[in-house]
C-alpha positions as CSV (number, residue, x, y, z in Angstrom):
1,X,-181.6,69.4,-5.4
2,X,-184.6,72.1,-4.5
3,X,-186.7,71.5,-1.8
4,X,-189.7,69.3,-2.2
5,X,-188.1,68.0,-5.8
6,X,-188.8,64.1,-6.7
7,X,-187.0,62.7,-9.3
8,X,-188.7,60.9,-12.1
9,X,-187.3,56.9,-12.8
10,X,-190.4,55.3,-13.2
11,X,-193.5,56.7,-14.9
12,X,-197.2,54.6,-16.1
13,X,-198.4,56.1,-19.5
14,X,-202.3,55.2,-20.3
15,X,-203.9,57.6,-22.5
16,X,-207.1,57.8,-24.4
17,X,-206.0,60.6,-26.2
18,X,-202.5,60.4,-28.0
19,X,-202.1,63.9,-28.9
20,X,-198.2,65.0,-27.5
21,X,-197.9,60.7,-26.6
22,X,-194.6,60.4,-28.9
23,X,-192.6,63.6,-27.5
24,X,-193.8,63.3,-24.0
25,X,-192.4,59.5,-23.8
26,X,-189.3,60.7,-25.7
27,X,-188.5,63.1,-23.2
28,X,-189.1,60.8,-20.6
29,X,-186.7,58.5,-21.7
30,X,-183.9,61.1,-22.9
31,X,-183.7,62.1,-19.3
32,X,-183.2,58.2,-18.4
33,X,-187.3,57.6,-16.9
34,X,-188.7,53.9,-17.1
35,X,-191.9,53.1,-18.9
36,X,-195.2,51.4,-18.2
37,X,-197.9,51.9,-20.5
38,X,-201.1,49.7,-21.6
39,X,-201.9,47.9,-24.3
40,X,-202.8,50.1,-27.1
41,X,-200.5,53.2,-25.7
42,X,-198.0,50.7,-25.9
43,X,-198.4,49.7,-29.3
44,X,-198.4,53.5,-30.5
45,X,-195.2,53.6,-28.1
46,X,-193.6,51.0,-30.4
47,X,-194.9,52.3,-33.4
48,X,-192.4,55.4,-32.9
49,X,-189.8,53.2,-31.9
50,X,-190.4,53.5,-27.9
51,X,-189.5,50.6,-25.5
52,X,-192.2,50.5,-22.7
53,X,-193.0,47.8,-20.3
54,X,-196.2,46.3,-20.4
55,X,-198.8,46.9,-17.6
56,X,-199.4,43.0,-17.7
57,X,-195.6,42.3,-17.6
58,X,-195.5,44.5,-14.3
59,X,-198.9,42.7,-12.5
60,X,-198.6,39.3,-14.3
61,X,-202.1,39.7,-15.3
62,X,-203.4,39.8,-18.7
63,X,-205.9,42.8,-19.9
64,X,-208.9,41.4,-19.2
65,X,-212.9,41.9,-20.4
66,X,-211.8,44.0,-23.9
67,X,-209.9,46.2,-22.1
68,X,-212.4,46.7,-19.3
69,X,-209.6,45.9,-16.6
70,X,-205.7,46.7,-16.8
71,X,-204.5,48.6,-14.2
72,X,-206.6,47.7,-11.2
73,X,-203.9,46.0,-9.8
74,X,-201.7,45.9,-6.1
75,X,-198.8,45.8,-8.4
76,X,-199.8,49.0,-10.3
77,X,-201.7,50.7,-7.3
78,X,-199.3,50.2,-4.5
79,X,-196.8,51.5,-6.3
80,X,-198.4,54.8,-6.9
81,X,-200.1,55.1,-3.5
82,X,-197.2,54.2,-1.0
83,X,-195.5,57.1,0.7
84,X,-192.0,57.1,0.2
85,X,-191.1,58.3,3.5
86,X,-192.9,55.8,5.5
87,X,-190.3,53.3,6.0
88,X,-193.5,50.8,6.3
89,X,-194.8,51.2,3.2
90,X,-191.2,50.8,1.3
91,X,-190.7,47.9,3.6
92,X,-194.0,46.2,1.9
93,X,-193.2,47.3,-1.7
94,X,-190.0,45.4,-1.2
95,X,-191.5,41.9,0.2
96,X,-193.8,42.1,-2.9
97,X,-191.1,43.1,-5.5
98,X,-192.9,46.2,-6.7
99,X,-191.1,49.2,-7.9
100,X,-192.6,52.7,-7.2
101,X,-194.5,55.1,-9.7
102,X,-193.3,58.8,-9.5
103,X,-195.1,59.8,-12.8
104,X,-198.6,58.8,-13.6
105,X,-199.7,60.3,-17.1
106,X,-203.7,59.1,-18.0
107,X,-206.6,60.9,-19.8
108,X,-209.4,59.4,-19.9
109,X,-212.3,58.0,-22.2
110,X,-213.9,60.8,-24.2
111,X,-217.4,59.9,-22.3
112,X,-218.7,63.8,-22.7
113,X,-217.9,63.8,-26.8
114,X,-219.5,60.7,-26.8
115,X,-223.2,62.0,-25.3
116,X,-222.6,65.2,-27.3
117,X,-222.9,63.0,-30.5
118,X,-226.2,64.0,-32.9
119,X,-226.7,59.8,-33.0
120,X,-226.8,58.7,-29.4
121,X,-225.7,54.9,-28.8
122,X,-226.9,53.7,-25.6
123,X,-224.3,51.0,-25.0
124,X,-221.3,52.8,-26.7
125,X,-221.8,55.4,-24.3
126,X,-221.7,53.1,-21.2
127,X,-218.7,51.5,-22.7
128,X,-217.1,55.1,-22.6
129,X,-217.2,55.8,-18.9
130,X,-213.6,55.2,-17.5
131,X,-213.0,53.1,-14.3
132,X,-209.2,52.7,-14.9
133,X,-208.2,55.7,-15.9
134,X,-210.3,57.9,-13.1
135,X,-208.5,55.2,-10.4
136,X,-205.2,55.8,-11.2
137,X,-205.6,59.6,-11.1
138,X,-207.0,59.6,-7.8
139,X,-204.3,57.4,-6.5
140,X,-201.6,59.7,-7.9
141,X,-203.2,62.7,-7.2
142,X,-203.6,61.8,-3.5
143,X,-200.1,61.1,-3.0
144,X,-199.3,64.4,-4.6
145,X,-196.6,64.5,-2.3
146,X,-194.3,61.6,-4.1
147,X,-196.2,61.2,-7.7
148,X,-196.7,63.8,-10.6
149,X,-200.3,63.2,-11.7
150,X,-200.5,64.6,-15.5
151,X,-203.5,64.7,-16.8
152,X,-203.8,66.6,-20.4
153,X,-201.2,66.6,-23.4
154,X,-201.1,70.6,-22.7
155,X,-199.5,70.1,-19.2
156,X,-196.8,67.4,-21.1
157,X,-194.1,70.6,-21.9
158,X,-194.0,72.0,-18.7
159,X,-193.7,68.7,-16.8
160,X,-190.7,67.8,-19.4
161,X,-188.9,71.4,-19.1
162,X,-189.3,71.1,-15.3
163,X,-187.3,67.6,-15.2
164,X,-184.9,68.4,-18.2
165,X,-184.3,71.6,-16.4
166,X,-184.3,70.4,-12.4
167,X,-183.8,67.1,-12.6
168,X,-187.3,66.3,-10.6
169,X,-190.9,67.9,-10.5
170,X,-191.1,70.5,-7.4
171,X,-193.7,69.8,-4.8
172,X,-195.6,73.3,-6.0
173,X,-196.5,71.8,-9.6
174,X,-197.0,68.6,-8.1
175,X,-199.5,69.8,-5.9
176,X,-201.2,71.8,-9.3
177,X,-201.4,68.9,-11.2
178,X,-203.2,67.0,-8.0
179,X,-206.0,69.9,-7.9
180,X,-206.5,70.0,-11.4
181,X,-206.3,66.5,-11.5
182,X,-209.3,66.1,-9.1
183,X,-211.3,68.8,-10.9
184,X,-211.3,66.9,-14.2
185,X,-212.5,63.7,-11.9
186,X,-215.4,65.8,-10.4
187,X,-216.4,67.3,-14.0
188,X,-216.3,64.1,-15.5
189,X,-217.9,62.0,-13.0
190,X,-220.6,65.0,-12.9
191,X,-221.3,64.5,-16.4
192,X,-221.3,60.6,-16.0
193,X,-224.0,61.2,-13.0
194,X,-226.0,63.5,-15.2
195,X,-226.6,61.3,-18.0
196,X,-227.1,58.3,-16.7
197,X,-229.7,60.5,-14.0
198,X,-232.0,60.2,-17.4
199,X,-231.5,56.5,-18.2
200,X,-234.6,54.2,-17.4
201,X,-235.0,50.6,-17.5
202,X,-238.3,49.4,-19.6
203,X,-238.6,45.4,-18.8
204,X,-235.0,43.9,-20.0
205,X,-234.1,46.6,-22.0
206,X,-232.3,50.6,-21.5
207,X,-234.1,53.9,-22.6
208,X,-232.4,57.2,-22.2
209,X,-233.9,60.7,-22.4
210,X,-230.6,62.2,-23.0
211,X,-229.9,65.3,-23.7
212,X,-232.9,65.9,-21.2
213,X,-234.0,70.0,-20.9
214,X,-233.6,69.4,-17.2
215,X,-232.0,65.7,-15.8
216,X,-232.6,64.3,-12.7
217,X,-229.1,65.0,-11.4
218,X,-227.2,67.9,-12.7
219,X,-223.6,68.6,-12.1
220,X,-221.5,72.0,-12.4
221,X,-218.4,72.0,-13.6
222,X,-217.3,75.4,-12.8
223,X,-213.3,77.2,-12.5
224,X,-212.5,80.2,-10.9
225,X,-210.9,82.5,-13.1
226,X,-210.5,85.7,-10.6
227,X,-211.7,87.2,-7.4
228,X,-213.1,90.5,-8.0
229,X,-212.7,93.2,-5.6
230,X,-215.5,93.0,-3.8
231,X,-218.9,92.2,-4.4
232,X,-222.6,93.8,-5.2
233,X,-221.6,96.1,-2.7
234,X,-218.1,96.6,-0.6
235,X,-218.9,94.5,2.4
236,X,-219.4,91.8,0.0
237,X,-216.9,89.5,-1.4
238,X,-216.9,88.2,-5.0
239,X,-215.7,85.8,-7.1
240,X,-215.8,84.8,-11.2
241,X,-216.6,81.6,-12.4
242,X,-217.0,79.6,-15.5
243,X,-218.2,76.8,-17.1
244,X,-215.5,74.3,-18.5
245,X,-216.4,74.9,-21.9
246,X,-218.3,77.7,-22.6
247,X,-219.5,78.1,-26.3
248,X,-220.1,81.6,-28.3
249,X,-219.6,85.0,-27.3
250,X,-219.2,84.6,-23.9
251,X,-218.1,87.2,-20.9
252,X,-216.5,84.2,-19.5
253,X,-214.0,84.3,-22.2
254,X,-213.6,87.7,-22.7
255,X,-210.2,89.6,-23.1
256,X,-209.9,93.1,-20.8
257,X,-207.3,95.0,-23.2
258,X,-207.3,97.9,-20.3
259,X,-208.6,99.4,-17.3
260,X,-209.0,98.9,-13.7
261,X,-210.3,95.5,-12.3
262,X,-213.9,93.9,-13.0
263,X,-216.2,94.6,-10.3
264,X,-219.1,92.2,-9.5
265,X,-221.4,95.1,-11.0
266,X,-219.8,95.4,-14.2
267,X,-219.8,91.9,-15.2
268,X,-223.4,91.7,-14.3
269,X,-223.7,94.7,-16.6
270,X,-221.2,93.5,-19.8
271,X,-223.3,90.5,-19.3
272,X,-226.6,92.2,-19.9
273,X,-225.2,94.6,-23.4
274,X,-223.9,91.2,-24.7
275,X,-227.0,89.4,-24.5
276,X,-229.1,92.8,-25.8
277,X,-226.3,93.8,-28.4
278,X,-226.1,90.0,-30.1
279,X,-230.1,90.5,-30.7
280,X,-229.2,92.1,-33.6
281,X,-227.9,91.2,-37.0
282,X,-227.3,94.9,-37.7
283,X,-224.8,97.5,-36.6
284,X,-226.2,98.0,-33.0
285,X,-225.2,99.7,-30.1
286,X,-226.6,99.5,-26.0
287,X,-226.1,101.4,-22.9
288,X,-226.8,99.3,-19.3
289,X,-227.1,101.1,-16.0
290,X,-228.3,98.7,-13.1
291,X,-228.7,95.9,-15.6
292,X,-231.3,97.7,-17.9
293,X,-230.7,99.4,-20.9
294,X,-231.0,103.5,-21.2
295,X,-230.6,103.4,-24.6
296,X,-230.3,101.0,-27.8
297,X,-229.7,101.8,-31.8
298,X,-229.3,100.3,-34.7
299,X,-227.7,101.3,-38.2
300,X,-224.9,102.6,-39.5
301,X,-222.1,104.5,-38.9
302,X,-221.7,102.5,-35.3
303,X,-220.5,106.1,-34.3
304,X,-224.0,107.6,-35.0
305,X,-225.8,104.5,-33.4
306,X,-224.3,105.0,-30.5
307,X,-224.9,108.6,-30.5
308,X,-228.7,107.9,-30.6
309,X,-228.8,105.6,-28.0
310,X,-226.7,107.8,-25.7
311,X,-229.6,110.5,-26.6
312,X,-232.6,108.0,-25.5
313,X,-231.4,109.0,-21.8
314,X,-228.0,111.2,-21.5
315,X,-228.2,111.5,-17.4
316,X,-228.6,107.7,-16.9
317,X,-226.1,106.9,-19.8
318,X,-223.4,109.1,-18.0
319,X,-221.5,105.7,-15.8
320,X,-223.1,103.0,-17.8
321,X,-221.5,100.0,-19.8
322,X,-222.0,99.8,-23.6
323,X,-222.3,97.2,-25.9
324,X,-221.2,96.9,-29.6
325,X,-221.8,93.9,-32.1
326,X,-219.1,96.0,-34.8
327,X,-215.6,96.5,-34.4
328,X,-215.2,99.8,-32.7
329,X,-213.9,102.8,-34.7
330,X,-212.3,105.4,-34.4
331,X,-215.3,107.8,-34.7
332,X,-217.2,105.6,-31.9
333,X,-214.4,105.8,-29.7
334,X,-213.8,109.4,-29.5
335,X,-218.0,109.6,-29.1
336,X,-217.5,107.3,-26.0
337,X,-214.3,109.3,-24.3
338,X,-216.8,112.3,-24.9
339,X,-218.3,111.2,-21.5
340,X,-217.8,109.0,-18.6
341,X,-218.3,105.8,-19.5
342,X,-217.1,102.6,-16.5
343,X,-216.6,99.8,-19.4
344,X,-217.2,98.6,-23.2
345,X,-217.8,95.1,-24.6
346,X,-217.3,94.6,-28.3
347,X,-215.8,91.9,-30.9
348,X,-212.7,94.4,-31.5
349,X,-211.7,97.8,-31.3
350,X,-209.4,99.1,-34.3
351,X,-205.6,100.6,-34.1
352,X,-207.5,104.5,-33.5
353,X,-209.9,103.3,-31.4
354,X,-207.2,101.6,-28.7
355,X,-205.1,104.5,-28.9
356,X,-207.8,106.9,-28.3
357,X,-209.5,105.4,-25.4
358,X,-205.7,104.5,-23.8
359,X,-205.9,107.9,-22.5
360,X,-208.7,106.9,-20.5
361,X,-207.0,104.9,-18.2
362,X,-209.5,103.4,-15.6
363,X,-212.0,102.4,-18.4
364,X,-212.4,98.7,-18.7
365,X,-212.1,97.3,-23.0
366,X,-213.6,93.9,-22.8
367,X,-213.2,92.1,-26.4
368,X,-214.7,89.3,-27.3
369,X,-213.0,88.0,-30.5
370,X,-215.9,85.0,-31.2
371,X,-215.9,84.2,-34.8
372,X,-219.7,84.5,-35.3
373,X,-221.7,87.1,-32.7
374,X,-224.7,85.1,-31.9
375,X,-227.3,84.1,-29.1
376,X,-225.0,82.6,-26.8
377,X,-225.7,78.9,-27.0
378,X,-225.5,78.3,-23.2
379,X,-228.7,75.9,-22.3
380,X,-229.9,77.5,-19.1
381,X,-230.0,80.7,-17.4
382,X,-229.4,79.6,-13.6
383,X,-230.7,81.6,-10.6
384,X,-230.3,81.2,-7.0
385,X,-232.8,81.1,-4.2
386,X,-231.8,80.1,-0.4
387,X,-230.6,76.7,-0.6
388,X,-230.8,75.8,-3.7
389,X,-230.8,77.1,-7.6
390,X,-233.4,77.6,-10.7
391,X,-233.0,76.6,-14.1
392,X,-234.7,77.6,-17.0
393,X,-234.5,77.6,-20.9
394,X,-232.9,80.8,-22.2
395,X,-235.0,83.4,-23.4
396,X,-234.5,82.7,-26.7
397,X,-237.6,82.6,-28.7
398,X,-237.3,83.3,-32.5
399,X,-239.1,86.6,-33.8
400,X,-241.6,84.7,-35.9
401,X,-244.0,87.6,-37.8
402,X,-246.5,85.3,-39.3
403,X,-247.6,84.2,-35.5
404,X,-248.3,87.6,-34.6
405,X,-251.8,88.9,-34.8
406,X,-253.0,92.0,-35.4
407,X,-256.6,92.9,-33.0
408,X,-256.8,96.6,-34.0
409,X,-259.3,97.3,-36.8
410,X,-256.1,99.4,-38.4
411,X,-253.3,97.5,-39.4
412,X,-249.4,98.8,-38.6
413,X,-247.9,100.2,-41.7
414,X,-244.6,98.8,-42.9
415,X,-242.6,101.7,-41.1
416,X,-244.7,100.9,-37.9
417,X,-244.2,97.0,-38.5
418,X,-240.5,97.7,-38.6
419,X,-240.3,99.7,-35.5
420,X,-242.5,97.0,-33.4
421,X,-239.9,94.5,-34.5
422,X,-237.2,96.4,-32.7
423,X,-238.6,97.3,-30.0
424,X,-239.9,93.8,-29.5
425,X,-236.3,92.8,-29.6
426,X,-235.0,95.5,-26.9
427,X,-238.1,94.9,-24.1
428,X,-237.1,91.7,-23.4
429,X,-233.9,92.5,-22.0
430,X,-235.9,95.8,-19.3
431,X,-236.4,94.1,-16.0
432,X,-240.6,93.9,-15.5
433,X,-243.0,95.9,-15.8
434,X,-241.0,97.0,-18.6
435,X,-242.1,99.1,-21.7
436,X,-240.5,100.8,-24.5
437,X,-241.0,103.6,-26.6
438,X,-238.9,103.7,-30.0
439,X,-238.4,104.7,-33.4
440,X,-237.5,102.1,-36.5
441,X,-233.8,102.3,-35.2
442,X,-233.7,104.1,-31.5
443,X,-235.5,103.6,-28.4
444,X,-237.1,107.3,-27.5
445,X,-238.2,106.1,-23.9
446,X,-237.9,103.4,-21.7
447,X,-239.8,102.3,-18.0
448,X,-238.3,99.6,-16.2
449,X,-239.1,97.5,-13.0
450,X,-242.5,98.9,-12.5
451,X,-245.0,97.8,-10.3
452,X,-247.9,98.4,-12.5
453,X,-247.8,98.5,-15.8
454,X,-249.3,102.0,-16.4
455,X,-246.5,103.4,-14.0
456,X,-243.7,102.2,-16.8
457,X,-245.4,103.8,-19.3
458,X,-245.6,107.2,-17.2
459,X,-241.7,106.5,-16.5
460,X,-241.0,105.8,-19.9
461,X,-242.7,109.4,-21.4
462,X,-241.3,110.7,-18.4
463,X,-237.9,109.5,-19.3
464,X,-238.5,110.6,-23.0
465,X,-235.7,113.5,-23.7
466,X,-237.5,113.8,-27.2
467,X,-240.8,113.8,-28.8
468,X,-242.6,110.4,-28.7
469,X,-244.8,111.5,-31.8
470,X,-245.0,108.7,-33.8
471,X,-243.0,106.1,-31.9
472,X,-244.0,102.8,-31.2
473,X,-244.5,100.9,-28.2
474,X,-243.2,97.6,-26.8
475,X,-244.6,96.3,-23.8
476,X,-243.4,92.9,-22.0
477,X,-246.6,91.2,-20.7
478,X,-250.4,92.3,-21.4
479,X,-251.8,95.5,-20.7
480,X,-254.0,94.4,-17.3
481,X,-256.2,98.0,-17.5
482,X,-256.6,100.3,-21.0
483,X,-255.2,103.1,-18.7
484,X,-251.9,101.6,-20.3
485,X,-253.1,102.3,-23.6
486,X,-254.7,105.7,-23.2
487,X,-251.4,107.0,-21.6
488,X,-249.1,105.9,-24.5
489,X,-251.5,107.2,-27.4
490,X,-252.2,110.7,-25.5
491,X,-247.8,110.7,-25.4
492,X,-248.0,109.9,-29.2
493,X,-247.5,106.7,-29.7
494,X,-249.2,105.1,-32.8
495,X,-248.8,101.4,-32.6
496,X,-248.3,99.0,-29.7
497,X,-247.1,95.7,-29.3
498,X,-247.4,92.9,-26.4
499,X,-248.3,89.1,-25.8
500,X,-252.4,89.7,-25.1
501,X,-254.0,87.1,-22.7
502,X,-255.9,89.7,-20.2
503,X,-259.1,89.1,-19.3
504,X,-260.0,92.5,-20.1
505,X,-257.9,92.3,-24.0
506,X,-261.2,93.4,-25.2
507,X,-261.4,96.7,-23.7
508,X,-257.7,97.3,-24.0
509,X,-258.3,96.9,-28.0
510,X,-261.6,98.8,-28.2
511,X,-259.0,101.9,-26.6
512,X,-256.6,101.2,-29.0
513,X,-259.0,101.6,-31.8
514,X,-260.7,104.7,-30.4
515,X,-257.1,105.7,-30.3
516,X,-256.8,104.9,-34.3
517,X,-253.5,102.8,-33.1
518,X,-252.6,99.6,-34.4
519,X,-252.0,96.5,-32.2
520,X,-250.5,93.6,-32.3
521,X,-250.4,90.7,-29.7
522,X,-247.5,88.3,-29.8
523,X,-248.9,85.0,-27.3
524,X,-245.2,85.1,-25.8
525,X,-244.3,87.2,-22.8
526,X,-240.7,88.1,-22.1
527,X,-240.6,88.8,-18.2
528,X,-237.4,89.8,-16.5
529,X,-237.7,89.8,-13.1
């Protein structure tokens, strides 16, 4: 027998979820195992024609309080925890006639789909949170080192193969299933703590406030999926994490078809074309160097898009990461091995495209095969400070036209109305002071992470590798000064757009409209710092 093997004769089925129940007891009892289950796991046992033991048979207790106690027994407990080489410990299980557990398979109430429901019962939820099934995983999980703690119908097969094929379960799975066992115990207690962080008591009765913006109490569930090379820089280390279950187009979930590892940099940038590149329900292609875009189009051929937004700024594109909402083609992809490009982020890439950019072998293809390319759905965006984090709502606020207002005596023509929308959308992803000069479909020129405002606009003509006749301007909070305004107009500019709210808005319209330029003000601001 391999080192470190147990062999399985006894194992407890209790499982909220019967998906894989049937085949995973089967096997168990093909390869001569001995099983204890509860009540209603017991019944679908039977139901498949399944002899199991009772968990009342083995502690001589009934299931008490609806189900609200069944294992928390000695009987049940003692025969998971005791170590089976302590000769102690065997000597007690003997005096009290109890058998040992090697196998403990439990999954527990579904408490989290439960909170998630659009109709939120109160008492139904409570009644969801597990004591049972979270004790017996912790008591198998801690004596990893004689019990198989199996937690999910996924991890039923390889448990199975492992015994039919070793006759045991090795100390290294063993050991697995213990860490992810206490992961899903942390997770779900997290969520438990959470929720109830937002419950309040009013006289005799229960008020919740679920799902609060921001609880009391909030608990990250997060897995690491890899350790990147290094970090921000190469004296720093770096890890990547996720959230249990993130939703939408998400890096997190992202498949790298080719190329050399992620660095710490490059996720930070793939992060920053998703989030710009889903903006847009049209074809639309991004560039990101240092987290701010060099260049964004819309339209198609993607190919041509892409070629535009290259243009915006060709010496800061050449390095960058770009972003695609469109499968890429075979047209875009030769366009992107044109130059030196460190990664790409799109929902596919066809048969021509792969084969074309296989030849450039260090560049990383990140696909993100989501079914609908949307704002990602995830609540918060979470930033740290020293010793502790911030949390705030996504910057997600729906382009709404008929709650902008126009404060120039001239109003934007439908061309001009069309290129404030979309430049609107690609400012809020510049870090601050950011503004943007574009077209209908291109940005022209872009100033980023300014400390006055007037100084982006300078960087942003300066940037400018073609005429800004005729553009439009995108600005992310209020022009403070009209030195803002006067800048942009004399670079040709004809129409400007930003939140308003300056004490001095009056004089920054009366330049627009000596300027014969069209303003708009929005009320929102879109910082990035």
């Amino acid at each position: 027998m391999e080192t470190g093997l147990i062999r399985i004769q006894r194992a407890l089925l209790s499982v909220s979820d019967k998906t894989g129940l049937t085949e995973i007891a089967k096997g168990l009892v093909e390869s001569g195992v001995e099983l204890i289950s509860t009540g209603k796991t017991a019944q679908h046992l039977r139901i498949a024609g399944i002899t199991a033991t009772e968990v009342a048979e083995v502690t001589g207790f009934p299931e008490m309080l609806e189900g609200r106690v069944k294992t928390l027994h000695p009987a049940i407990h003692a025969a998971i925890l005791a170590r089976r080489s302590d000769p102690e410990h065997q000597s007690e299980l003997e005096q009290r006639h109890i058998s040992p557990i090697d196998l403990v398979a439990v999954n527990l109430y579904p408490f989290e789909a439960t909170i998630a429901e659009e109709i939120l019962d109160l008492t139904r939820a409570i009644e969801q949170i597990d004591i049972g099934g979270p004790a017996l995983i912790r008591s198998a999980a801690k004596n990893f080192e004689s019990v198989a703690i199996v937690t999910h119908p996924g991890q039923y097969p390889e448990v199975l193969h492992e015994i039919r094929q070793h006759g045991g379960i090795s100390l290294k799975t063993r050991l697995r299933l213990a860490q992810e066992a206490f992961q899903l115990t942390t997770r779900y207690e997290g969520a438990i703590a959470s929720f109830l962080s937002t419950v309040s008591s009013t006289q005799a009765s229960l008020t919740t406030e679920w799902p609060h913006s921001f609880p009391p109490f909030v608990a990250f569930g997060l897995e690491r999926l890899q350790v990147l090379r290094y970090g921000e820089n190469p004296h720093q280390r770096g890890a990547l994490y996720r959230g249990v279950k993130p939703q939408g187009p998400n890096l997190a979930n992202a498949e790298q078809l080719q190329g050399k590892a992620l660095s710490y940099n490059n996720l930070l940038d793939l992060d920053a074309a998703l989030q710009l590149i889903v903006e847009f329900p049209a074809a639309a292609a991004c560039i990101i160097k240092h987290n701010n875009p060099c260049g964004v189009a819309i339209g198609e051929p993607l190919a041509d898009a892409y070629q535009r937004a290259r243009n915006t700024d060709h010496v800061s594109a050449y390095g960058g990461v770009v972003g695609f909402n469109r499968i890429v083609d075979e047209a875009t992809a030769n366009e992107i091995a044109s130059t030196f490009v460190e990664a790409v982020i799109a929902p596919d890439y066809s048969a021509a495209a792969q084969e074309i950019l296989r030849a450039r072998v260090n560049l990383r293809l990140m696909r993100i095969p989501s079914k609908e390319w949307v704002l990602a759905s995830d609540p918060w965006d979470i930033r740290r400070i020293s010793g502790g984090l911030l949390l705030q709502d996504r910057d997600q606020v729906d382009l709404d036209k008929t709650a902008f207002t126009v404060v120039t005596k001239r109003q934007p023509t439908p061309t001009e109305w069309e290129a404030l929308t979309f430049a609107w959308k690609v400012v809020k992803h510049v870090k601050s002071n950011a503004v943007v000069f574009t077209t209908v479909t291109t940005t022209v020129g872009i100033g980023a992470g300014q400390m006055s405002r007037v100084d982006s606009c300078r960087l942003a003509i300066m940037k400018a590798e073609s005429s800004l006749k005729d553009t439009v301007v995108a600005s992310d909070a209020f022009f403070p000064f009209r030195d803002g305004i006067d800048a942009v107009a004399q670079a040709g500019a004809t129409a400007v757009i930003h939140p308003g709210g300056s004490v001095r808005d009056a004089e920054v319209i009366q330049a627009a409209d000596e300027h014969g330029m069209a303003m708009v003000f929005t009320g929102t601001r879109h910082f990035r710092h």
